[in-house]
Each structure stands twice: as structure tokens, then as C-alpha cells.
C-alpha positions in Angstrom: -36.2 90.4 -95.8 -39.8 89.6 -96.1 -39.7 86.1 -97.1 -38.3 83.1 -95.8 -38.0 79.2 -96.5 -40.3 77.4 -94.6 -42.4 73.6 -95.0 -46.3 74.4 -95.5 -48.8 72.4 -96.2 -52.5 73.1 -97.9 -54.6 69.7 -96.7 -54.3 66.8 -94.4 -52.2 63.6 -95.1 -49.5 61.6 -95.4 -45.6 63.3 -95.5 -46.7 64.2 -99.0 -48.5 67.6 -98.2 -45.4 68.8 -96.9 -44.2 71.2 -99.6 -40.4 73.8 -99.1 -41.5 77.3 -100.4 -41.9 80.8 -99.5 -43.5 82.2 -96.5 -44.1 85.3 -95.2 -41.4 86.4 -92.5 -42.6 86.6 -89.1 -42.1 89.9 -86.6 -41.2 89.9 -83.2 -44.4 91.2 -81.1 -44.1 92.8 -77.9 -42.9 90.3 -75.3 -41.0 88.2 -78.3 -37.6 87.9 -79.9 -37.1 86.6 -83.5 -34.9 83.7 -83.9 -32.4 82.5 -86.8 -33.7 78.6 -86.7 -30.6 76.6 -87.0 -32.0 73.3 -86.0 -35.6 71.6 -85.3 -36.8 68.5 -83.4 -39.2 66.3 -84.6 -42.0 65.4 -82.3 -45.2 63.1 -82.6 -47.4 65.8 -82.5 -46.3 67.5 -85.3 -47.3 63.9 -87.7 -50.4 64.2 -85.7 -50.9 67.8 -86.7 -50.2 66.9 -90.3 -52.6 63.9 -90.5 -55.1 66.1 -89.0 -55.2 64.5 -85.4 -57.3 61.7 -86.9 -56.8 59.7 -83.6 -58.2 62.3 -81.7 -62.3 62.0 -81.2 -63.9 64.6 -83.2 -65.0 67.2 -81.1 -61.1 67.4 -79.7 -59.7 68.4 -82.9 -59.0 71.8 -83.1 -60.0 74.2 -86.3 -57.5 75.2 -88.7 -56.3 77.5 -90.9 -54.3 76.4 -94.0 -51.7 76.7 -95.4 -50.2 75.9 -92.3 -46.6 75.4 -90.8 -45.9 72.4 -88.3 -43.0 72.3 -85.4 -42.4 73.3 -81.9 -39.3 72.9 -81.1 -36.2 74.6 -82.2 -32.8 75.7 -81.3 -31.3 79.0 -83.2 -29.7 82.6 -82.8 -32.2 85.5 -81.8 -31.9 87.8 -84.5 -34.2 90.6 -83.7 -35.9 91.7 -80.3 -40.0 92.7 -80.0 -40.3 96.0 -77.6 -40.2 95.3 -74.1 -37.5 92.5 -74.1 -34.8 93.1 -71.9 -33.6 89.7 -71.2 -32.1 88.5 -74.5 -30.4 90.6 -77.3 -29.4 89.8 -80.8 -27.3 86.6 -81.3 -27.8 85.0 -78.0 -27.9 81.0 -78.6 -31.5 80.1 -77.5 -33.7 77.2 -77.4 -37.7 76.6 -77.5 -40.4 74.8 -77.1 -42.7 77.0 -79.1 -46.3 78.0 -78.0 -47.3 74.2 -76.8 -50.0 73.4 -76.4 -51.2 76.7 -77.8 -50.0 75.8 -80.9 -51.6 72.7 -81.4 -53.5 74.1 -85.0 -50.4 74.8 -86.1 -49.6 78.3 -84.3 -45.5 77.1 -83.7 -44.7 77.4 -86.5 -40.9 75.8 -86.1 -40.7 74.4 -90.1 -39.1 77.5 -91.0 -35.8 79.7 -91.2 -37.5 82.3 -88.6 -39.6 81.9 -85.7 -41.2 84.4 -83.3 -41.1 83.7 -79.6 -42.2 84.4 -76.1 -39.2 85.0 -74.1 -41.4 83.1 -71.4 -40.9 80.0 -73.5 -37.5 80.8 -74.1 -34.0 78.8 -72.6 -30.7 79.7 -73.7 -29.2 77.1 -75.5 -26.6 74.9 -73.4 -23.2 75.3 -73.7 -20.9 73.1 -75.0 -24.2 71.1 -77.5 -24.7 72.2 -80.8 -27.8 73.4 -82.0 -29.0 69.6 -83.4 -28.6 68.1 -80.0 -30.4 71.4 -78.3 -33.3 71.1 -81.2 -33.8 67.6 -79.9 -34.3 68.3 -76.0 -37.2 70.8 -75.6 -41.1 68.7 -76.1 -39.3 65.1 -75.2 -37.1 66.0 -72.5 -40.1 69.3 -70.4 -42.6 66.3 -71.2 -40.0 63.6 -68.9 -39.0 66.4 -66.8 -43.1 67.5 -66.4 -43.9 63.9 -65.0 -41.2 63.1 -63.5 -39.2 66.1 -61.4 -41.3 69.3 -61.6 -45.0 70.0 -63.3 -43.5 73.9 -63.1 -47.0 75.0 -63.9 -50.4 75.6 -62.4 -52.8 75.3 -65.3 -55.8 73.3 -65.5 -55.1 69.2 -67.0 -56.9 68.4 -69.9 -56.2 65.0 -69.8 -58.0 64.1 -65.5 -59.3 65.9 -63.2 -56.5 66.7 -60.7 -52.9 67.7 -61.1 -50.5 65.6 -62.2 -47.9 64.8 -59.2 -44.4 63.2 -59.5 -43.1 60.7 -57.6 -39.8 60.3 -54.9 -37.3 58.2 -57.4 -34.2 57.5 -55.2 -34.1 54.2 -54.6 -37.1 53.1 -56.2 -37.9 50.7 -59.6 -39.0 52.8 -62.4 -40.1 50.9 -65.6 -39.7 52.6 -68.8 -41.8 51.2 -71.7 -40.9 52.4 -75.1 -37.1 53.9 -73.8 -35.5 54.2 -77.1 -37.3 56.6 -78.3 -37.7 60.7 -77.8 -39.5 60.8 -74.4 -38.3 57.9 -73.1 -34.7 58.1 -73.6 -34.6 60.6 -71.8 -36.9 59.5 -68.8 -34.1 57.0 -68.2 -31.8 59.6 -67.8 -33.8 61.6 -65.4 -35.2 58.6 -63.3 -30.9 57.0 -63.4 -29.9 60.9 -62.3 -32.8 60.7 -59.4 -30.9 58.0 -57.9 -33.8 55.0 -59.3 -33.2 51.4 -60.7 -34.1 51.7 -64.1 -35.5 49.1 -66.2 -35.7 50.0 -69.8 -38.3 48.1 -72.2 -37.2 48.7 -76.1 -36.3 46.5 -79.2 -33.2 44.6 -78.4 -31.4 46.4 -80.6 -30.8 49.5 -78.5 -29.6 47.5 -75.6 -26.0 48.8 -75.6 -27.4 52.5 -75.9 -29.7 52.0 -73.2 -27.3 50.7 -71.1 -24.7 53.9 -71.9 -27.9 56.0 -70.6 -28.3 54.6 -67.2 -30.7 51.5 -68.0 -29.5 49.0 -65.2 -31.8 46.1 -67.4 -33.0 46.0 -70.4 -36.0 44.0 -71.7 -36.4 43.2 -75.3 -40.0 43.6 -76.1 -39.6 41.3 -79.2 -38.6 38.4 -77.0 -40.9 38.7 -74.1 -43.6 40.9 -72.7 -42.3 43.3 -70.0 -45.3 42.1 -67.4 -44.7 38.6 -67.7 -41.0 38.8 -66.0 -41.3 41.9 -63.8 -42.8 42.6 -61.1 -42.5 45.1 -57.4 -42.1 48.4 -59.6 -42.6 51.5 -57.8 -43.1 53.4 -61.3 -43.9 52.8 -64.7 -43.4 55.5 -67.3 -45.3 53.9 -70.4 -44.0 56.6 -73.2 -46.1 54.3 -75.8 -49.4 54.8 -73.6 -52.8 53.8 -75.9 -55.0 51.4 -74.9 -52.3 48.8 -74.1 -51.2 51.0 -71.0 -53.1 49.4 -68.4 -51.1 45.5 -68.9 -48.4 48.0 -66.6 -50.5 47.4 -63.7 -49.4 43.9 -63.4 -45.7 45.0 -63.0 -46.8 47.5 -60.0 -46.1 46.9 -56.5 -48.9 48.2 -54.0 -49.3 52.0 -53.8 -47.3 51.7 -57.2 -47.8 54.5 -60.3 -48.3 54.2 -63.5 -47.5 57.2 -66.1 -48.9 57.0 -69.8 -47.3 59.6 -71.6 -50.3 59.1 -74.2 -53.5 58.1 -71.8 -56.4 58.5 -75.0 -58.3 54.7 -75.1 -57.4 53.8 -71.3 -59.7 51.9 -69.6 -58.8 50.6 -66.4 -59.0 53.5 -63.7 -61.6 51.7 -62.0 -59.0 48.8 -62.1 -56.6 50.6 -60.9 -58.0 52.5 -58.2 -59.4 48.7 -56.2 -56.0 47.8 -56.5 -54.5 50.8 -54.9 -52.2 51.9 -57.6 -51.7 55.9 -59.0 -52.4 56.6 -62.5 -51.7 60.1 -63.6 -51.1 62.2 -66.9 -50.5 65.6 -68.1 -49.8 67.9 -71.0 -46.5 69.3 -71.6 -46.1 72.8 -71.5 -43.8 75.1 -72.9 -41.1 76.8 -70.0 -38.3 78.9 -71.0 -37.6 78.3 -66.9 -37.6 74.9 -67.1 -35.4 75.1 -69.8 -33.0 77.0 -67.8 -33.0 74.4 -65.1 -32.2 71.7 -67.6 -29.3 73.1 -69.4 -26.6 72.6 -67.1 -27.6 68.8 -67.4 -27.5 68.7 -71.4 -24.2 71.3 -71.1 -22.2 68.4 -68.5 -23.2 65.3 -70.6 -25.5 64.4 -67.7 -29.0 64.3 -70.1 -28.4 63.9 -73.5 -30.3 63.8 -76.4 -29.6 61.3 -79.0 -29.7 61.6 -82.9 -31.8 59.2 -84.8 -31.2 60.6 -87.9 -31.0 64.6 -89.2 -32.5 65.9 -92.6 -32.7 69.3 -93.8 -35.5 71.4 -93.8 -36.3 70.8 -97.6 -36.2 67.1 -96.6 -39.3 67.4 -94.2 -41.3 64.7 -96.2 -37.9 62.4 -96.2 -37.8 62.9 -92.1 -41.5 62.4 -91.2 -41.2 59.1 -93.5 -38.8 57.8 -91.2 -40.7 59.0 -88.6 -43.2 56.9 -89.9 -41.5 54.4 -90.1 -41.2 53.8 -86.3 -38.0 52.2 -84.1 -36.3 55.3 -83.5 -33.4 55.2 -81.5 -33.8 59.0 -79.8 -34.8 61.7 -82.2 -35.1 62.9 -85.9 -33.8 66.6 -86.4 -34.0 68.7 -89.4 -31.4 71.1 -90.1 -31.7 74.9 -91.4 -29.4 76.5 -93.6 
């Protein structure tokens, strides 16, 4: 086979550039196994990708090269091993964060039957979840895990100038704004696991889900504003970030931390550093370590990811529309034949 089915697209825009056709089949380079994609997880950045990262100032937005192919994450069977690899053989159950943030023109390439690679990036899928629920782990859950338990890496943050740190949870009052959706879901899993009080901040709707999670309160953001009615948090986790990120402050306790998940149009460092608090960001990363460690949590039902919705991969456009469309309760997956 040379071919495969993939989701390309030849300009910038809206979930109509995203067109099911032919691609050329990619080959495992040294270093790199070729997987059989059976599932793939929807992620912001791949909307951002499509749109051509028009929130982005720009001289941040990256060159690219059409036709492209979005998607990082994926969850699949190797089918074929590059020279070199030792580690993983043909049809080994794997899972991936794909070349992130490497890949932020477009170099994943997850939209597709195939992908190549790096057995660096590569975790072997959990037992006992099927390939949907493993699809939906890798960018949401590294990024909780990255700025929460373990940064795992030493490379330079684009986003400050030092090193994102994690905090001690046990015991402490973590805040999670936007908790319903693919990041923070599971950031209240990790922070309830940690041994922290978790307050959970989503529409009112996903109060019993939240609550099955971990959430010990929930706050409905539709009927009252999070920093109106708390206060003496150790930690927020703002997995909406923007602009709005720095009203968190006002829920902080002294010596309190604040974690935008999306920092870009924050303004109030200077505000934060008079009144003593921590703000900090990062980039996720891909780890195929990192997956590792977190499999035996998604394998005992102690982190799970759940399903907003699933589509196939000819129904990309249908899945970044409800995307779009915002209020997701965990994550959207497509599904390969």
C-alpha cells in the first residue's frame, strides 16, 4: 500500500477545508514505528491549526505547507517498525501524542489511517480501555499531568521565562475553571488522586459528572461567578485561560498559584507578583514516558477520559463543528476504520 485515507486540507478556515481523500502513505524512519490509527482525539490546537492560528500575533504563527494534515493524538496498532527500534514490534497496542509542539504546522499528521512515530513519544496503550478512550488521554491529560505532577522535561518555556513548577496538592484547595472539558476533566482527577479539595467551575449541567470524577463542589458558572463565592484557594488551574485569567487572583489565598492553561492576553503579572501569588505556564510536550507512567491510572479506572461525542474520520468537518460549538463534556474522538 501506498495510499491511505486521511483529512487534508488546501487553505485556512472554518470545518469546511477539511476534505477525506487520498494521501500518500507514510514510512517508518529510523527511530519510528508505523501505526494502524484506530482512534484520534480532538484537541484545540488542531481548530487552531485549521483556522490558521488567527489568535496567535503574527510573527508567532508558524509557515506552512499545504495540503496539510491536522492531529496529534492517536491510539492504534504498530504495524511496521523503522531500523533501529527494539522496543516495540508489529501489533503492539500503542498510544501517542505525536511530534507536539513540533508539529504545530501541521507535522502530526494524526487525521489519517497511518501515522509515523518516534518511539520517544510513544506509550503503550492501557489495558483494559479501548482505543477511543486511549485516543482521548494523550495532549489533555500530559498537558494536566505537565502542570500539575511532573514537567518530565528540560526544554526551554516559550510561554515565561523560567520553568514551570508544580505545586504539593495533598490537602490543599485547587480550583478548576473550565472542568468539563478535555484538560480540565482531567485536572480534577489528578488534583482528587493527589489527595486536594477540588472545586470544579463548569456549566451546571455537568454537575453529576463532576462529582463522579472527584469534584468535592461544584460551581455553576451560569449562576454565579467562581470569585465572587470563593475564596483561600491554594491553586487555581484556569483550563479556559485568555485574558479573563487574572479575576482567579481574587480566589487566591497568600503565596497562592494560579495556572492558565492558555496564558496569551494576560495582563496582571505585575498584579500578581505585589500580591505575593505564583503565576506559571508551560507547553505540553510529547512523552512516550510519561505515557507509561499514566497508564496504569487510565488501565484501574483511576483517570479516565470521558467521551463527548465520537465521529468517524470522514466526519472530521461534522466533529470540529461540534467542537465549535463549545460545552463539551470531556472529549470529541474520531474513529478509523
Amino acid at each position: 500500500m501506498t495510499t491511505m485515507k486521511a483529512v487534508l486540507q488546501h487553505e485556512f478556515g472554518g470545518p469546511g477545508v477539511l476534505h477525506y481523500e487520498d494521501a500518500r502513505r507514510p514510512s517508518p524512519k529510523p527511530g519510528e514505528v508505523l501505526v494502524r490509527v484506530h482512534a484520534i482525539g480532538l484537541n484545540p490546537p488542531d481548530l487552531y491549526l485549521r483556522e490558521g492560528y488567527k489568535a496567535l500575533p503574527p510573527e508567532w504563527r508558524p509557515p506552512v505547507d499545504f495540503p496539510l494534515i491536522l492531529g496529534t493524538d492517536i491510539s492504534g496498532v504498530v504495524e511496521e517498525v523503522g531500523p533501529g527500534v527494539e522496543d516495540f514490534a508489529a501489533g503492539d497496542e500503542v498510544y501517542s501524542m505525536v511530534r507536539f509542539p513540533s508539529g504545530l504546522a501541521g507535522g502530526s499528521q494524526a487525521y489519517a489511517q497511518f501515522v509515523s512515530v518516534a518511539v520517544s513519544e510513544l506509550g503503550r496503550k492501557p489495558q483494559g480501555i479501548d482505543h477511543v478512550q486511549a485516543a482521548a488521554a494523550p495532549m489533555s491529560l500530559l498537558t494536566a499531568w505537565q502542570f500539575l505532577i511532573d514537567l518530565g522535561h528540560d526544554a526551554t518555556n516559550p510561554l515565561q521565562a523560567r520553568q514551570h513548577q508544580s505545586v504539593p496538592l495533598r490537602g490543599k484547595r485547587v480550583l478548576v475553571n473550565g472542568a468539563a472539558g478535555g484538560v480540565g476533566h482531567f485536572a480534577v482527577q489528578l488534583a482528587r488522586w493527589q489527595g486536594a479539595i477540588v472545586i470544579a467551575v463548569a456549566s451546571g449541567r455537568h454537575e453529576t459528572m463532576l462529582r463522579e470524577l472527584g469534584a468535592d463542589h461544584v460551581i455553576d458558572y451560569q449562576a454565579v461567578r467562581a470569585e465572587e463565592v470563593v475564596h483561600d484557594v491554594d491553586l487555581v488551574v484556569d483550563s479556559v485561560g485568555g485574558p479573563d485569567t487574572g479575576r482567579f487572583m481574587q480566589t487566591l489565598k497568600p503565596g497562592g498559584a494560579l495556572f492558565p492553561i492558555f496564558p496569551l492576553g494576560f495582563t496582571g503579572a505585575d498584579e500578581a507578583e505585589r500580591q505575593g501569588f505564583v503565576v506559571s505556564t508551560t507547553q505540553v510536550r510529547s512523552s512516550g514516558r510519561q505515557l507509561d507512567e499514566i497508564s496504569p491510572l487510565l488501565a484501574d479506572g483511576t483517570v479516565r477520559a470521558v467521551i463527548d461525542s465520537s465521529f468517524s474520520l470522514a466526519e472530521a468537518r461534522r466533529a470540529h463543528e461540534r467542537a465549535e460549538a463549545g460545552h463539551q463534556q470531556g472529549k470529541i474522538v474520531l474513529t478509523v476504520d
